[in-house]
C-alpha positions as CSV (number, residue, x, y, z in Angstrom):
1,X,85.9,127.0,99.9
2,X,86.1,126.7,104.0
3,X,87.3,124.7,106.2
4,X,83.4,124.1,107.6
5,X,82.3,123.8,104.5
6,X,84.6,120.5,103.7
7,X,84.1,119.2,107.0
8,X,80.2,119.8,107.0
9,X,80.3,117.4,104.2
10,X,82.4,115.1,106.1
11,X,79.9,114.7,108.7
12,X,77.3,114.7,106.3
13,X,78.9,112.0,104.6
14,X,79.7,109.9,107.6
15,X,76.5,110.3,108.7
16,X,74.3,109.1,105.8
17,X,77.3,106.0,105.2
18,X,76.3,105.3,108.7
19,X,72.5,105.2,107.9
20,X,72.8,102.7,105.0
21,X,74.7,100.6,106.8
22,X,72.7,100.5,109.5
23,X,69.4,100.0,107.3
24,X,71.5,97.0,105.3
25,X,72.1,95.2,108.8
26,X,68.3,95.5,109.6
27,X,67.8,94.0,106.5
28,X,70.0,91.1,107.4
29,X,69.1,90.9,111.4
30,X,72.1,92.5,112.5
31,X,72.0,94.9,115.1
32,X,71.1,98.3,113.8
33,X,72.9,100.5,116.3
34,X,76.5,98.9,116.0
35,X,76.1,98.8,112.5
36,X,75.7,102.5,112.5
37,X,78.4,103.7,114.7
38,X,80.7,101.5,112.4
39,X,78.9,103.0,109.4
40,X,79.4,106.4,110.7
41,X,83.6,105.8,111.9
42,X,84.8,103.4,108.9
43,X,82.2,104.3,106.1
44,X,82.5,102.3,102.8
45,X,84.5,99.4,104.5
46,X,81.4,99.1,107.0
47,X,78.9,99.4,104.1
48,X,81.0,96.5,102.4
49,X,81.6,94.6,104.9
50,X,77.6,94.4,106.0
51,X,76.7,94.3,102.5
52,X,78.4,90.8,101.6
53,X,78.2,89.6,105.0
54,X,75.9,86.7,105.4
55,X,71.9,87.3,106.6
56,X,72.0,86.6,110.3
57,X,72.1,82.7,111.1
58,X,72.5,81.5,107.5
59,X,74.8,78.7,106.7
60,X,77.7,79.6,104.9
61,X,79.0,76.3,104.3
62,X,76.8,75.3,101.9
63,X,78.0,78.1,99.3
64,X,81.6,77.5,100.8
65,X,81.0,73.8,99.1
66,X,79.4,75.1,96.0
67,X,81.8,77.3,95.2
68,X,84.5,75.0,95.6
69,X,82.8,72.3,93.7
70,X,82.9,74.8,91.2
71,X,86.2,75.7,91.2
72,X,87.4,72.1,91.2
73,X,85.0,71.1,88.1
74,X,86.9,74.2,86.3
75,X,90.4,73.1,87.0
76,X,89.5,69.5,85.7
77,X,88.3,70.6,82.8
78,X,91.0,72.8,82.1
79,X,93.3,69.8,82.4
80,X,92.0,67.8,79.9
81,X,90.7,70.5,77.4
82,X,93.1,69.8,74.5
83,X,91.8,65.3,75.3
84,X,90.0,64.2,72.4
85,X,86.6,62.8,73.8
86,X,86.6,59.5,72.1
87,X,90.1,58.7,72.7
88,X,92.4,57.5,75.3
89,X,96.2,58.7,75.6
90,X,98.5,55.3,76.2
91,X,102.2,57.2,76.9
92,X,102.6,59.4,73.3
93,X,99.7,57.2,71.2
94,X,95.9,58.0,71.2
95,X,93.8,54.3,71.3
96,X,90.3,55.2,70.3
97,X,87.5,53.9,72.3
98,X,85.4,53.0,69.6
99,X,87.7,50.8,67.0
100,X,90.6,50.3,68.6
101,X,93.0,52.0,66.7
């Protein structure tokens, strides 16, 4: 195949890439026209990067918090996962909370 050919589909490529992206940054109220000239130079990083970037105005901080939440609720539970529920561990000895033994 040509040289043209290859670099028809190049243009082609960087063209529709640019379209997407620009259609995905509507979606989100971004501006359409510098979402599309990055769409159409960087391509799938653009699309990426307007495709998990936040709608326009929302408040990240809240799922910044979740997600953290989250993570922290994971770790804790990790830590104790080999506890027994219904006992306490006093230096090498289990004390069970219900008896005493």
């Amino acid at each position: 195949m040509s040289a043209g050919f290859f670099i028809f589909i190049y243009i082609l490529g960087s063209i529709i890439f640019g379209a997407f992206t620009s259609w995905i940054a509507g979606q989100k109220g971004r501006s359409t026209t510098t979402w599309f000239f990055l769409g159409l130079f960087f391509g799938m990083l653009a699309f990426l990067a307007v495709g998990l970037a936040p709608k326009e105005g929302e408040n990240t901080s809240v799922y910044l918090t979740e997600i953290l939440k989250y993570l922290k609720q994971e770790k804790s539970q990790k830590k104790y996962e080999n506890d027994i529920p219904i006992a306490k561990k006093n230096g090498d000895t289990w004390t069970c909370s219900k008896c005493g033994t």
